[in-house]
C-alpha positions in Angstrom: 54.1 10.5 -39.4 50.6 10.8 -37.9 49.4 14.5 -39.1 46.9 17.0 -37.0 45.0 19.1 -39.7 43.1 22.0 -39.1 40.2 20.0 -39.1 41.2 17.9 -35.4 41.9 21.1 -34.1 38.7 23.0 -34.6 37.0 19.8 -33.4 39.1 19.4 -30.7 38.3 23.5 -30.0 34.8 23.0 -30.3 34.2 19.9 -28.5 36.5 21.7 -25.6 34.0 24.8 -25.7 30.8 22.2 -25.7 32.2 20.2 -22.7 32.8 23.3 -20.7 29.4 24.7 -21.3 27.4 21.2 -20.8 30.1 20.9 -17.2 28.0 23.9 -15.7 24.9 22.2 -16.3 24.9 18.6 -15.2 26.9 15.8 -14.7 28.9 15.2 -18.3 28.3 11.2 -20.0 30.7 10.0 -22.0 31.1 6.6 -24.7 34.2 4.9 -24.3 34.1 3.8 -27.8 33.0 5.9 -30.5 30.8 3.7 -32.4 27.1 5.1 -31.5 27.2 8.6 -33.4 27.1 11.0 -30.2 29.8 12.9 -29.0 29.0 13.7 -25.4 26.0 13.4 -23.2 24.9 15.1 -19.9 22.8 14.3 -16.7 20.8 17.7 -16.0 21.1 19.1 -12.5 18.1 19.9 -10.6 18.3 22.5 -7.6 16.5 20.7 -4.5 16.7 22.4 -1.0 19.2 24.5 -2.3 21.4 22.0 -3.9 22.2 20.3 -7.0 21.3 16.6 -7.7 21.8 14.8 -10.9 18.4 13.7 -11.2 17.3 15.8 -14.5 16.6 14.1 -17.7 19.7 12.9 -19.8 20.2 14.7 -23.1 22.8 13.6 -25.8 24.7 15.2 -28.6 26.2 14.9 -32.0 28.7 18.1 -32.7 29.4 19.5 -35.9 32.0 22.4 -37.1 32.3 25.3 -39.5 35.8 26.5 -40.1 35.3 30.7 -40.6 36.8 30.2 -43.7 33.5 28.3 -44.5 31.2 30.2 -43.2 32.2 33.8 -43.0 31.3 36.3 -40.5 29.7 38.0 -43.3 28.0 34.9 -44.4 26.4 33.8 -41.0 25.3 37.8 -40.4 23.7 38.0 -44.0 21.8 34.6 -43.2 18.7 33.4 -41.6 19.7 29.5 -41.4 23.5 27.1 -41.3 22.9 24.6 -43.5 24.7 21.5 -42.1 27.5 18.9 -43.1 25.8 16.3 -45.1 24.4 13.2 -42.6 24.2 10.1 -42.9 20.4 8.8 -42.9 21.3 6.0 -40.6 22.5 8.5 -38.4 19.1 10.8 -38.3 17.2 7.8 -37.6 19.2 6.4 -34.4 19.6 9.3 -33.2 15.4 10.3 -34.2 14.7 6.8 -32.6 16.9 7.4 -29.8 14.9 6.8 -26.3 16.6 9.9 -24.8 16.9 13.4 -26.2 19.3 14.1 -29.3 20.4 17.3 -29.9 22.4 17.8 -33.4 24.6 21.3 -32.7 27.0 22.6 -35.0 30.0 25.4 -33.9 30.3 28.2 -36.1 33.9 29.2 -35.2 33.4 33.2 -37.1 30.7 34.0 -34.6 31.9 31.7 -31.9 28.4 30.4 -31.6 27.0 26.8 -31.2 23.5 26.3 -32.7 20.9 23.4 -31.6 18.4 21.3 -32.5 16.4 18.5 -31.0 16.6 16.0 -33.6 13.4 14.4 -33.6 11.0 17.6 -33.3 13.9 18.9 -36.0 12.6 16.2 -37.9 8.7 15.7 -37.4 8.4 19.9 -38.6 10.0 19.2 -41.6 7.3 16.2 -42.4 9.1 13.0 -40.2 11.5 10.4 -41.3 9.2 8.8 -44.3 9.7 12.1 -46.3 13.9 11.5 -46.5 13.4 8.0 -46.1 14.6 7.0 -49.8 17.5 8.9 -49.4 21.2 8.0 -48.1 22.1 10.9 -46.6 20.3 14.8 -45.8 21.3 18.5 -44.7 19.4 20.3 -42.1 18.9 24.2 -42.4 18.9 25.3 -38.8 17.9 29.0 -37.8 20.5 31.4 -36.8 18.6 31.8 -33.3 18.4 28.2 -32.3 21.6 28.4 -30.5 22.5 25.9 -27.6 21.6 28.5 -24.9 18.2 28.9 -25.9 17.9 24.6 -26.3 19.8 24.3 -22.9 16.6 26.5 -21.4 13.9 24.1 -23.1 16.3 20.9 -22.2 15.0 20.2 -18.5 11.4 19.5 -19.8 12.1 16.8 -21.4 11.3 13.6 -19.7 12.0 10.2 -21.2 9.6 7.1 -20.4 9.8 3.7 -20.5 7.9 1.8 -23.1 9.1 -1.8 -22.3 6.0 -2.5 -19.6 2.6 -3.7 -20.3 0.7 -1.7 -22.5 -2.8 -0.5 -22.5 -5.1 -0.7 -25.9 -1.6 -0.4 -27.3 -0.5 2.7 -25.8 2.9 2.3 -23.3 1.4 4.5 -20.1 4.6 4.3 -17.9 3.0 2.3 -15.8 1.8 -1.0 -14.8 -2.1 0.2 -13.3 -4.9 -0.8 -14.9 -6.4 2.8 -15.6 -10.5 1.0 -15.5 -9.9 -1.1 -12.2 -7.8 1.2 -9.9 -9.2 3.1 -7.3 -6.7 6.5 -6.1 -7.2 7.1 -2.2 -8.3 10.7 -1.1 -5.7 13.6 -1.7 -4.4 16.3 0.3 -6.9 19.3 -0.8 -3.4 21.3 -2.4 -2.7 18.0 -4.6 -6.0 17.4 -5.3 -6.3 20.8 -7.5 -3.1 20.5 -8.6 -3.9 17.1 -10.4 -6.8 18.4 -11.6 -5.3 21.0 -13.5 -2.6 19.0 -14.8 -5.9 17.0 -16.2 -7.5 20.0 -17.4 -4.8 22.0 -19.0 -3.8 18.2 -20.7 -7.5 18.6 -22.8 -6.9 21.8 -23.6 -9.2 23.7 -21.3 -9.8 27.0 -21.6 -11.2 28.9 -18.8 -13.7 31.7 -19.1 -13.5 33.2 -15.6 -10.6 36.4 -15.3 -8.4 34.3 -13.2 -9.1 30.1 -14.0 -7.3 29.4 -10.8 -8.7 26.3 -8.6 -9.1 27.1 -4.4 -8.1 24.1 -2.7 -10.1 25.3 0.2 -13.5 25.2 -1.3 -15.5 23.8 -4.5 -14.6 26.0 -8.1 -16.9 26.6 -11.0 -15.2 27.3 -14.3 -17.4 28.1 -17.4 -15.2 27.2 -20.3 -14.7 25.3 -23.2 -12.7 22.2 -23.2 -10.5 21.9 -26.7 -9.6 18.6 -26.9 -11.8 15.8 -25.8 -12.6 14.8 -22.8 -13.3 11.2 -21.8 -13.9 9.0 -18.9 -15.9 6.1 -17.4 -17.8 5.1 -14.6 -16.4 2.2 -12.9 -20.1 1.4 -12.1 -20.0 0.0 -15.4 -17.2 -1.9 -15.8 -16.5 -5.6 -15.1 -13.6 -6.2 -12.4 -14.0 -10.1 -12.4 -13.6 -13.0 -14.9 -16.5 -15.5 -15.4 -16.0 -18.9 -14.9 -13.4 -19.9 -18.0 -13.1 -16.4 -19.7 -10.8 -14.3 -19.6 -12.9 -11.5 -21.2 -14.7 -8.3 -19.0 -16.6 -6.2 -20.0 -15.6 -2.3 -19.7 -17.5 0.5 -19.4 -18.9 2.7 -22.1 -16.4 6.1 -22.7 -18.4 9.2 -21.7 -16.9 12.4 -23.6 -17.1 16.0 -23.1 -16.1 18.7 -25.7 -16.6 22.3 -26.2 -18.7 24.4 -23.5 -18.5 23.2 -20.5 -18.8 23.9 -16.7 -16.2 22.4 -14.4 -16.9 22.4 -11.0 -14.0 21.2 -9.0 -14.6 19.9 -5.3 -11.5 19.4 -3.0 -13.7 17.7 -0.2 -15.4 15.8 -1.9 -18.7 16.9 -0.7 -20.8 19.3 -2.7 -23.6 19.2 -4.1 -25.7 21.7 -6.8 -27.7 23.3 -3.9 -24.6 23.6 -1.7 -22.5 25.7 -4.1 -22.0 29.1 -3.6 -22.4 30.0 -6.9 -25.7 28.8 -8.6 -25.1 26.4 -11.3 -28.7 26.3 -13.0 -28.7 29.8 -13.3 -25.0 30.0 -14.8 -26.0 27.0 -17.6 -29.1 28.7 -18.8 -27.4 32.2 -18.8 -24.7 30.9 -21.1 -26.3 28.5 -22.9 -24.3 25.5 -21.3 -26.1 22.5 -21.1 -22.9 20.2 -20.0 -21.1 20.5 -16.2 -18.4 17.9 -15.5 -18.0 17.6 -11.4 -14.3 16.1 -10.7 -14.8 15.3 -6.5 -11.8 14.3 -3.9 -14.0 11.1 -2.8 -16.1 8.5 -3.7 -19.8 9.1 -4.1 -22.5 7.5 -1.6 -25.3 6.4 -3.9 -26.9 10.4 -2.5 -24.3 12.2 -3.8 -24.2 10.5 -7.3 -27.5 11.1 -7.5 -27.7 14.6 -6.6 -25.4 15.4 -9.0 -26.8 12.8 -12.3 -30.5 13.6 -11.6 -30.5 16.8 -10.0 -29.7 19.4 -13.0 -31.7 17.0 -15.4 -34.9 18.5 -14.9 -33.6 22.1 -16.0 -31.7 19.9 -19.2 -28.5 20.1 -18.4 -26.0 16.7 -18.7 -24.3 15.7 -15.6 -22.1 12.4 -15.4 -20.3 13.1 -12.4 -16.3 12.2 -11.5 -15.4 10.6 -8.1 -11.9 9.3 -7.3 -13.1 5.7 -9.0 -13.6 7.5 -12.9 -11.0 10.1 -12.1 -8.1 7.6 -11.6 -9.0 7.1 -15.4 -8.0 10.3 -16.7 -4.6 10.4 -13.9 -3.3 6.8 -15.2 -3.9 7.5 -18.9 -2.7 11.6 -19.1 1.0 9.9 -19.0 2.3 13.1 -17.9 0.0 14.0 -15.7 0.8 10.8 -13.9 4.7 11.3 -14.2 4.7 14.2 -12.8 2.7 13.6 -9.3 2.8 9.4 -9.1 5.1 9.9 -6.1 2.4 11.4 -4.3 -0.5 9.4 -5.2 -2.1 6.7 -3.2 -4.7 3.8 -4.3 -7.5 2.8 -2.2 -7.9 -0.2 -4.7 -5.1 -1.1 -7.3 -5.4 -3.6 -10.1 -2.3 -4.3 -12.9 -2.3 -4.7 -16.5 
């Protein structure tokens, strides 16, 4: 006679108590054949206009259980980590490799608790997949604190991408756009900054002024440093036609900023040094900051480049300056940056990989 041990019913407990928690959050997934080593999924809610849609990011699980004869009350209470079941390494790496989120989360029936972990950042903190590669099967010792309510509060940033289109210098953008030859149209002054600062807070930037905050109504000046490098180039530069029988065009040389900097950010599209309130010569040499990067909500006349490349030159200071043209750069290759407004940006002149 078929026989239910105590083993099908915690798992049948467990996956019960998982179900109903993931039910409150999104729109449960299922596999009607259980052959790809995840127990359940779900399809995240997200409130809009006061309602719920199922248009979140989709997050999948693999459950494991501890009977409390296993792990004790006094034992989880007296430890800082649960080390898991032994897995299989076949199993890490589909589920690491995964395109869509994997969480690995394991019951603990003596403190009623489920604890979570995001397989692949699990993994890439403990030195990646090469450094268990050799082996057939691996444990992972997963903190006390990482339980599935603190993961369920992380869970809606994640965003999954698709990496089946036309790449760019090998690098999948989510897109199709050539990021040299693509021209984005003038933006509302509010999106404008907020792109910006998507672009900005993506290289690190670090504002020096008390508040860092952009005003979409007027230009900004921040004195800062810039973290991570920043790169662009001038489409002035770059070849958008083919010669007669070649396929090859030149592009344009990468400009890069690091380190001190002063960002002055124009929502008009219309400044120039002597129109800003705030004067820009005098805030280089008082800092020492011989670099300004302008990012403008147009496209320059051959004036306002000019104002702006040759202007501060005279008192030393380097000034390459950003209209929409080298912009549309930084939007099309900042993937997330680009994800996260693309239904809101327009192209004056588009070109595709």
């Amino acid at each position: 006679m078929p026989r239910i041990t105590d083993d099908d019913i915690l798992e049948q407990t467990y996956m019960a108590k998982l179900r109903g928690i993931l039910t409150q959050k999104g729109v449960l997934l299922e596999y009607p054949v259980d052959r790809a080593a995840i127990d359940v999924g779900v399809h995240l809610w997200v409130e809009v206009d006061g309602k719920k849609e199922a248009i979140g990011p989709r997050i999948w699980f693999q459950a494991k259980g501890f009977h409390d004869t296993t792990v004790t009350a006094a034992d989880f209470a007296a430890a800082e980590t649960v080390t898991t079941p032994s897995l299989e390494l076949d199993h890490v790496r589909s589920w690491y490799n995964a395109p869509e989120p994997v969480y690995l989360t394991v019951y603990v029936e003596a403190a009623d608790v489920f604890l979570a972990v995001d397989v692949r950042d699990f993994v890439d903190r403990r030195g990646g997949l090469a450094k268990i590669a050799s082996q057939k099967s691996t444990t992972f010792n997963i903190s006390k604190h990482a339980t599935l309510e603190r993961a369920i509060e992380h869970m809606p940033a994640h965003r999954s991408m698709r990496v089946d289109g036309p790449a760019w210098r090998g690098r999948p953008l989510g897109h199709g756009i050539d990021p040299l030859r693509s021209v984005l149209a003038p933006m509302p002054p509010k999106l404008f900054v907020d792109v910006v600062s998507g672009i900005l807070s993506a290289h690190d930037f670090r504002s020096a002024e008390p508040s860092g905050a952009l005003n979409a109504e007027r230009p900004t000046v921040l004195r800062g440093q810039m973290h991570l490098t920043y790169e662009w180039v001038l489409p002035m530069t770059t070849e958008f036609g083919f010669e007669e029988g070649s396929e090859f065009r030149i592009e344009g040389s990468p400009l890069h900023a690091q380190g001190d900097v002063i960002v002055v950010v124009d929502p008009a599209g219309d400044s120039a040094p002597e129109t800003l309130e705030i004067d820009i010569r005098a805030l280089a040499m008082a800092t020492d900051i011989d670099r300004v990067i302008v990012m403008s909500n147009n496209q320059f006349t051959p004036a306002q480049f000019g104002a702006w490349f040759g202007g501060l030159r005279p008192d030393g200071i380097r000034c390459e300056p950003q209209d929409l043209g080298s912009l549309t750069f930084n939007v099309l290759t900042a993937t997330n940056v680009f994800l996260e407004f693309h239904d809101r940006l327009e192209f004056s002149y588009v070109n595709y990989l």
